[in-house]
N, C-alpha and C positions, 0 to 999 in steps of 0.2 A: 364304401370302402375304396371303391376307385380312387376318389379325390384325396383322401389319407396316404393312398399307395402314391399319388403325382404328387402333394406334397413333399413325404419322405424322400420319393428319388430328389427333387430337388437339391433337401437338405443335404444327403448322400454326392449328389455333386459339391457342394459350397462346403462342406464341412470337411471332405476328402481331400479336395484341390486346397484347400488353405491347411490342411493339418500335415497334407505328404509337403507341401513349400517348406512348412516350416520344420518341419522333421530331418527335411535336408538339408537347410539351414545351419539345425545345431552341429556342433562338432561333439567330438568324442567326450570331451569334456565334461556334456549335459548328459547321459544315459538316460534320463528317463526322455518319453514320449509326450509331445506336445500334446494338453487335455483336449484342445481342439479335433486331434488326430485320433486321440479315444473316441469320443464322441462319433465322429465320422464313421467310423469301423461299426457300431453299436447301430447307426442309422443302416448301416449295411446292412447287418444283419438281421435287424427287423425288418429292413425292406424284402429284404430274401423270400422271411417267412411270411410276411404280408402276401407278396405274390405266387407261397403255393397256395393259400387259401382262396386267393382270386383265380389261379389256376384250375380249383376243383369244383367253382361254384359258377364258370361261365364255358359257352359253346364259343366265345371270339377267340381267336389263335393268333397271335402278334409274330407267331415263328420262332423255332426252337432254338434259335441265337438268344431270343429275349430271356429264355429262361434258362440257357449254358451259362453264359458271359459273367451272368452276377455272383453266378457259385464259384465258377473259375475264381472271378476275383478276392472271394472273402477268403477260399481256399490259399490264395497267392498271399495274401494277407497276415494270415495263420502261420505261413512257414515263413515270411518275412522276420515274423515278430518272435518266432525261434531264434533266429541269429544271434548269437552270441558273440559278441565284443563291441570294437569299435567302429563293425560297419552295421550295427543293428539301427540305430537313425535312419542312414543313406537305405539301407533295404527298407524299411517299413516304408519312409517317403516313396521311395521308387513307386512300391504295390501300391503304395494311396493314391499317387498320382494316374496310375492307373486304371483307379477305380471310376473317376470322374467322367472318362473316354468311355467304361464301358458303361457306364449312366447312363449317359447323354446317348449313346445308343440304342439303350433298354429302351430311353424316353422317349427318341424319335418312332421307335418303332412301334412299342406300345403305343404311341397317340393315332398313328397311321392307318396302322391294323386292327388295333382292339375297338 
């Protein structure tokens, strides 16, 4: 499970960083969400539930940032993707981009400590 969970974060980097660019990219014009950005958000949240199950099946502790940071984010995500008009693009980009910062934290640290 580990290596599914470092895989996903990956993906949850690479898919979030290129789906919040191009989300803020579009203008008002495009409404919908780049499918990239879907995707990304979906890796989130699998990875989310991925690591409570790793959270209840092991004694290593990466530190209770590891396991804040990525709820905050999906949450920041969630009310992003609420936005209504023409700055729903720009906020969803913003939270995706985001997301990738708190990855990359999740990762270093999970690799570190767990």
């Amino acid at each position: 499970m580990t290596r599914f969970h470092i895989l996903l974060g990956t993906a949850v980097l690479v898919l979030n960083g290129v789906g919040g660019g191009l989300a803020i990219a579009r203008g008002p014009e495009e409404p919908d969400l780049p499918a990239v950005a879907v995707w990304g958000h979906i890796a989130l949240a699998v990875q989310l539930a991925s690591g409570f199950f790793l959270f209840t099946s092991t004694s290593d502790d990466p530190g209770i940032l590891h396991y804040v940071l990525p709820g905050a984010s999906v949450a920041g995500i969630a009310l992003a993707r609420g936005v209504r008009g023409d700055g729903r693009n720009r906020a969803v980009g913003i939270a995706s981009l985001a997301a990738p910062a708190v990855a990359l934290f999740a990762l270093v640290s999970g690799l570190t400590r767990g």
